[in-house]
VMD Tcl script that builds the backbone (N, CA, C; Angstrom):
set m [mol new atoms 225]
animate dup $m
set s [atomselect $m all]
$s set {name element resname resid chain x y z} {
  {N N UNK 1 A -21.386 -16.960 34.199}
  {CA C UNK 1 A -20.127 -16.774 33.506}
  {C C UNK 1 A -19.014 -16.641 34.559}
  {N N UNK 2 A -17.744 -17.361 34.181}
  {CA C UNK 2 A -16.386 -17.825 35.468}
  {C C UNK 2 A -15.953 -16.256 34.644}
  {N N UNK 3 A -15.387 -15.802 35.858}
  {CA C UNK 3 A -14.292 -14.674 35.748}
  {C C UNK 3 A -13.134 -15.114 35.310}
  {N N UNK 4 A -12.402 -14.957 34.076}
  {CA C UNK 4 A -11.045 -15.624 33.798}
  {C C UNK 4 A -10.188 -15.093 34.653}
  {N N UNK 5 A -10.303 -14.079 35.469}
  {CA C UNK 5 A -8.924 -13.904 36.144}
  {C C UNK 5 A -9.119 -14.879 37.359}
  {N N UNK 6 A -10.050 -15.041 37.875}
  {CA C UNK 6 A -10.168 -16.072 39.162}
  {C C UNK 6 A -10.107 -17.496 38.601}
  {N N UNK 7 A -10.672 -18.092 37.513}
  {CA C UNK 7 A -10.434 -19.363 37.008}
  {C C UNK 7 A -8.794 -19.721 36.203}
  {N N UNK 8 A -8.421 -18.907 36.134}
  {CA C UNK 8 A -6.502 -18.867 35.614}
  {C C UNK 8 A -6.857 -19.141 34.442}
  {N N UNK 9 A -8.097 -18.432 33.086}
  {CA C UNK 9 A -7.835 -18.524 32.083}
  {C C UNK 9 A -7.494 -17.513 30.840}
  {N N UNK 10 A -7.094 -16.489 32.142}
  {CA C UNK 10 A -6.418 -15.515 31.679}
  {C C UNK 10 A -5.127 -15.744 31.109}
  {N N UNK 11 A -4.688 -16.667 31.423}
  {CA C UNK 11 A -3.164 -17.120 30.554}
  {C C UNK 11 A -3.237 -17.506 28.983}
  {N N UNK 12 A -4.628 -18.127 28.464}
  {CA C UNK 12 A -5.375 -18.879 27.384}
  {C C UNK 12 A -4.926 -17.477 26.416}
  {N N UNK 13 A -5.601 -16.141 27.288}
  {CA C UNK 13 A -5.928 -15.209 26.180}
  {C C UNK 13 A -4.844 -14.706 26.325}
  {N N UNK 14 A -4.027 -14.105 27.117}
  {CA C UNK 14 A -2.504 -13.374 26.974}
  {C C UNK 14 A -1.976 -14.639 26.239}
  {N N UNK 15 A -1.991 -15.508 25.786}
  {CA C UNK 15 A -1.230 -16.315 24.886}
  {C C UNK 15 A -1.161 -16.272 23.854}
  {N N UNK 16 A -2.763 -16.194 23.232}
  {CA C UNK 16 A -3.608 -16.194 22.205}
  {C C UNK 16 A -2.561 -14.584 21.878}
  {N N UNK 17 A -3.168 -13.324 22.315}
  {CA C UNK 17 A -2.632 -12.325 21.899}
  {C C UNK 17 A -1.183 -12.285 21.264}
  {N N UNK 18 A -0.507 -12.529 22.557}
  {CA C UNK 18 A 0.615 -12.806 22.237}
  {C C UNK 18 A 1.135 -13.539 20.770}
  {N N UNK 19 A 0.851 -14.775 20.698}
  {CA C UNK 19 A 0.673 -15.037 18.948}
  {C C UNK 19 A 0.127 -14.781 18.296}
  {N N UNK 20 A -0.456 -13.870 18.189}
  {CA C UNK 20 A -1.292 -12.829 16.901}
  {C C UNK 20 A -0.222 -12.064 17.025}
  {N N UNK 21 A 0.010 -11.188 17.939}
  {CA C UNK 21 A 1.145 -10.478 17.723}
  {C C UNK 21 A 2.667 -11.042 17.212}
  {N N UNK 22 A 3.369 -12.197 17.821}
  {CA C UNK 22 A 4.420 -12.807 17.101}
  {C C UNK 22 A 3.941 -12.746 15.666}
  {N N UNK 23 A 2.549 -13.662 15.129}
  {CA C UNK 23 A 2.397 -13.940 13.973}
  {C C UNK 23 A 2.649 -12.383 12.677}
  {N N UNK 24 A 1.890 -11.321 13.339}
  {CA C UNK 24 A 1.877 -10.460 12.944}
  {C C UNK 24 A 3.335 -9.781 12.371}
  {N N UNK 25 A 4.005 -9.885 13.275}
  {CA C UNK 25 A 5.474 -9.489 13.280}
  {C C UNK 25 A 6.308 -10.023 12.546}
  {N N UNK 26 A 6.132 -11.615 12.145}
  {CA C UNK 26 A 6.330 -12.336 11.309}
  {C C UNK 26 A 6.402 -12.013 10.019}
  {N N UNK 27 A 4.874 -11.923 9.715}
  {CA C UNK 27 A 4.850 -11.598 8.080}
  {C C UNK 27 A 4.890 -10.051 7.780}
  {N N UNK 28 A 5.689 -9.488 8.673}
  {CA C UNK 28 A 5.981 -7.831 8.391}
  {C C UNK 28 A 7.254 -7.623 8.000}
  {N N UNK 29 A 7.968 -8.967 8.605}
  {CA C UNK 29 A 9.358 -9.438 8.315}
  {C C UNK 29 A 9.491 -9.919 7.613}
  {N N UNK 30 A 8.826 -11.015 6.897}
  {CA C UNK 30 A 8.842 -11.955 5.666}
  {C C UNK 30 A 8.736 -10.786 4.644}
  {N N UNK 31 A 7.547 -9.759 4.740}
  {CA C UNK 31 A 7.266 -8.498 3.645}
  {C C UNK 31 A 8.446 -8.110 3.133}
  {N N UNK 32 A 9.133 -7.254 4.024}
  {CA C UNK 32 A 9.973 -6.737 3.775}
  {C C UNK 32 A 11.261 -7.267 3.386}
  {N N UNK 33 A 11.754 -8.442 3.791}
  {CA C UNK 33 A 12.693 -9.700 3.267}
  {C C UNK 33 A 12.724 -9.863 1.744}
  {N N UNK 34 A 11.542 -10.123 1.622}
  {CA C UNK 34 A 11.261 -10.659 -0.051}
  {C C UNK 34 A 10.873 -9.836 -0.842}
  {N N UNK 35 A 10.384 -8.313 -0.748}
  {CA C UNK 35 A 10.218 -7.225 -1.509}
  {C C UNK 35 A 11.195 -7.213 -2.203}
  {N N UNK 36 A 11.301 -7.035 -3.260}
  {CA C UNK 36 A 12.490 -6.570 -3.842}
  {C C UNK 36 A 12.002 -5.011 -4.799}
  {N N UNK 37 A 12.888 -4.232 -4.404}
  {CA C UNK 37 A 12.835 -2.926 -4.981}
  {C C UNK 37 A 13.546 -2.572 -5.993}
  {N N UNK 38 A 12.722 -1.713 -6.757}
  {CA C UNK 38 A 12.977 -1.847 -8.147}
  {C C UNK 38 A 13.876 -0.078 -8.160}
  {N N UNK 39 A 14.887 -0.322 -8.906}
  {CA C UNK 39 A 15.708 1.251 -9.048}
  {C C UNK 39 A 15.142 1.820 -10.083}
  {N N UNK 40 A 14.428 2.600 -10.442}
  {CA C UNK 40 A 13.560 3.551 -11.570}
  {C C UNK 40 A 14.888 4.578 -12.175}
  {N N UNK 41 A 15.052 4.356 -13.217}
  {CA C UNK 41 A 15.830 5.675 -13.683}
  {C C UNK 41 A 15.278 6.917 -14.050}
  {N N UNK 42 A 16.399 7.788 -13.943}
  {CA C UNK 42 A 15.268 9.059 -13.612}
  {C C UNK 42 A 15.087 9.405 -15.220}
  {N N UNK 43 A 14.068 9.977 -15.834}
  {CA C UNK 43 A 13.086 10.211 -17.278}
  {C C UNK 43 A 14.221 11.846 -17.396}
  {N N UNK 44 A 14.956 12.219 -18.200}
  {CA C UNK 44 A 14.981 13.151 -18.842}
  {C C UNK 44 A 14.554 13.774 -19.984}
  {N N UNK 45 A 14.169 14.973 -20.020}
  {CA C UNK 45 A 12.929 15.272 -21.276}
  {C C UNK 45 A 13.868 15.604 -22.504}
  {N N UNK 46 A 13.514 15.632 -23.718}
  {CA C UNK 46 A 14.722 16.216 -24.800}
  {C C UNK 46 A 14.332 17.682 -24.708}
  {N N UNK 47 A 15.885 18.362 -24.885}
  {CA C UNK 47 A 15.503 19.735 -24.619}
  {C C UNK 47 A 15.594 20.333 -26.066}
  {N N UNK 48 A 16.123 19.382 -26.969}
  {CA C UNK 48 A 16.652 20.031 -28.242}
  {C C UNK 48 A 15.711 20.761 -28.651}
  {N N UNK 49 A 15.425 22.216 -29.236}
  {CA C UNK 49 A 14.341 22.698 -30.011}
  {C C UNK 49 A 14.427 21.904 -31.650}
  {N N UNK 50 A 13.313 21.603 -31.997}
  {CA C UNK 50 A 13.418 21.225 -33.461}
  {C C UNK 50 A 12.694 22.034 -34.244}
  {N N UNK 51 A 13.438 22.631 -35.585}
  {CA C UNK 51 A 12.651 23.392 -36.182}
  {C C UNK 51 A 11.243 22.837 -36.955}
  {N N UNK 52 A 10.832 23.907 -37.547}
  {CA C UNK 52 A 9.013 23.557 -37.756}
  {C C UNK 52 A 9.415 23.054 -39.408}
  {N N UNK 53 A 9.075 22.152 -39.813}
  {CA C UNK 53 A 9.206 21.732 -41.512}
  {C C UNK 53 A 8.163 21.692 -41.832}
  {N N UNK 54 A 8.046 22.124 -43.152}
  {CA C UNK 54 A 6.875 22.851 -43.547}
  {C C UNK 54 A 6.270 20.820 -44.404}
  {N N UNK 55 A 4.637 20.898 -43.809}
  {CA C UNK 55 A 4.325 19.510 -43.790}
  {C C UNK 55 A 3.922 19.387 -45.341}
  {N N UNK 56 A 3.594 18.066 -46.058}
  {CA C UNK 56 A 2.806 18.228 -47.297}
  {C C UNK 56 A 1.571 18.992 -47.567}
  {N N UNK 57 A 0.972 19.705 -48.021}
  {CA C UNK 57 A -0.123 20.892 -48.360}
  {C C UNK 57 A -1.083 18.950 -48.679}
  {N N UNK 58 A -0.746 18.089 -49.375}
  {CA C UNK 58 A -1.608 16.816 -49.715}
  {C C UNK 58 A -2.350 16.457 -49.019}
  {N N UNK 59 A -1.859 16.272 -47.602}
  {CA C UNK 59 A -1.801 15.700 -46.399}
  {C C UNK 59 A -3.178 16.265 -46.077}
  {N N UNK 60 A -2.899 17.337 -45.730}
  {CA C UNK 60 A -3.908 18.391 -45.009}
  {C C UNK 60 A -5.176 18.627 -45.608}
  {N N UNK 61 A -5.069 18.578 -46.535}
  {CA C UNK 61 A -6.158 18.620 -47.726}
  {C C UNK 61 A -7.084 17.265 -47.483}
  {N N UNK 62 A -8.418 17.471 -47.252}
  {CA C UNK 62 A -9.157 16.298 -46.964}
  {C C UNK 62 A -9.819 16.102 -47.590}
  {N N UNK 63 A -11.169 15.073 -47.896}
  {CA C UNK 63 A -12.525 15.363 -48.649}
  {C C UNK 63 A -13.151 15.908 -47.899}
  {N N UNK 64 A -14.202 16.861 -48.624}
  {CA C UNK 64 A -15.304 17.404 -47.939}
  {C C UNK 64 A -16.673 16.294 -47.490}
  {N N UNK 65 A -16.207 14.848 -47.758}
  {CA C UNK 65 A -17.755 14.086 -47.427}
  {C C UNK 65 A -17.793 13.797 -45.645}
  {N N UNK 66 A -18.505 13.476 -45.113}
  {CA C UNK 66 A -18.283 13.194 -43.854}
  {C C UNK 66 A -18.264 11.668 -44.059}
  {N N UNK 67 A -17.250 11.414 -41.950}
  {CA C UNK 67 A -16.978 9.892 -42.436}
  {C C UNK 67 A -18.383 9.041 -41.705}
  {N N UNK 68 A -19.590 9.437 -41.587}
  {CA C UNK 68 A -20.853 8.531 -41.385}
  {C C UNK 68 A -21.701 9.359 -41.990}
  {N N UNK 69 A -23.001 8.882 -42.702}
  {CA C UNK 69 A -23.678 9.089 -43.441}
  {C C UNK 69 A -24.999 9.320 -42.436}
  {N N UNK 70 A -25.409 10.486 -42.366}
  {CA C UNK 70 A -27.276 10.085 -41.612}
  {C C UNK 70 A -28.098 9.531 -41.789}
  {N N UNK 71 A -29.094 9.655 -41.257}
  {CA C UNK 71 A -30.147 8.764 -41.903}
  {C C UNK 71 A -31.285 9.935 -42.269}
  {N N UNK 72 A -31.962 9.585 -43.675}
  {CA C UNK 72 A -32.763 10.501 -44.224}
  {C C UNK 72 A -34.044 10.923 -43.033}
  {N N UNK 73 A -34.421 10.557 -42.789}
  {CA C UNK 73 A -35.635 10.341 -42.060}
  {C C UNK 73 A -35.139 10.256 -39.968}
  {N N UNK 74 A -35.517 11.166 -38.851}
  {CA C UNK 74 A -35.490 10.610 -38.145}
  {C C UNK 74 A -36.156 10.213 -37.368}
  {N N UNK 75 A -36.421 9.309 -36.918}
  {CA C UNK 75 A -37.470 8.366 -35.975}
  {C C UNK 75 A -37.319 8.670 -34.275}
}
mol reanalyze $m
mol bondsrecalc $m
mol representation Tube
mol addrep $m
């Protein structure tokens, strides 16, 4: 195996690096270029108290059957 610093192909790889790094730098710049950021408005909660209204008594009132049926027998 040639030593790249004695064969001068140490320039190959500081090059190489070197454009990984440009490249890199590149699309960190393109990122941030074309992001576009979004302004969120800020959520305020309602503070109004609302009083309690008294609901239909109908409503509340249910059947007593359940809503699935068992099975007589279990296996």
């Amino acid at each position: 195996m040639q030593n790249p610093f004695e064969s001068g192909h140490i320039k190959n790889y500081v090059l190489l690096y070197a454009s990984v790094v440009v490249i890199m730098i590149l699309f960190f710049i393109a990122s941030t270029l074309f992001n576009e950021v979004e302004i969120i408005e800020k959520k305020e909660f309602n503070t109004d108290i609302k009083e309690n209204t008294p609901q239909d008594p109908e409503i509340k009132v249910q059947s007593e059957k359940p809503k699935f049926k068992l099975l007589d027998k279990a296996y």
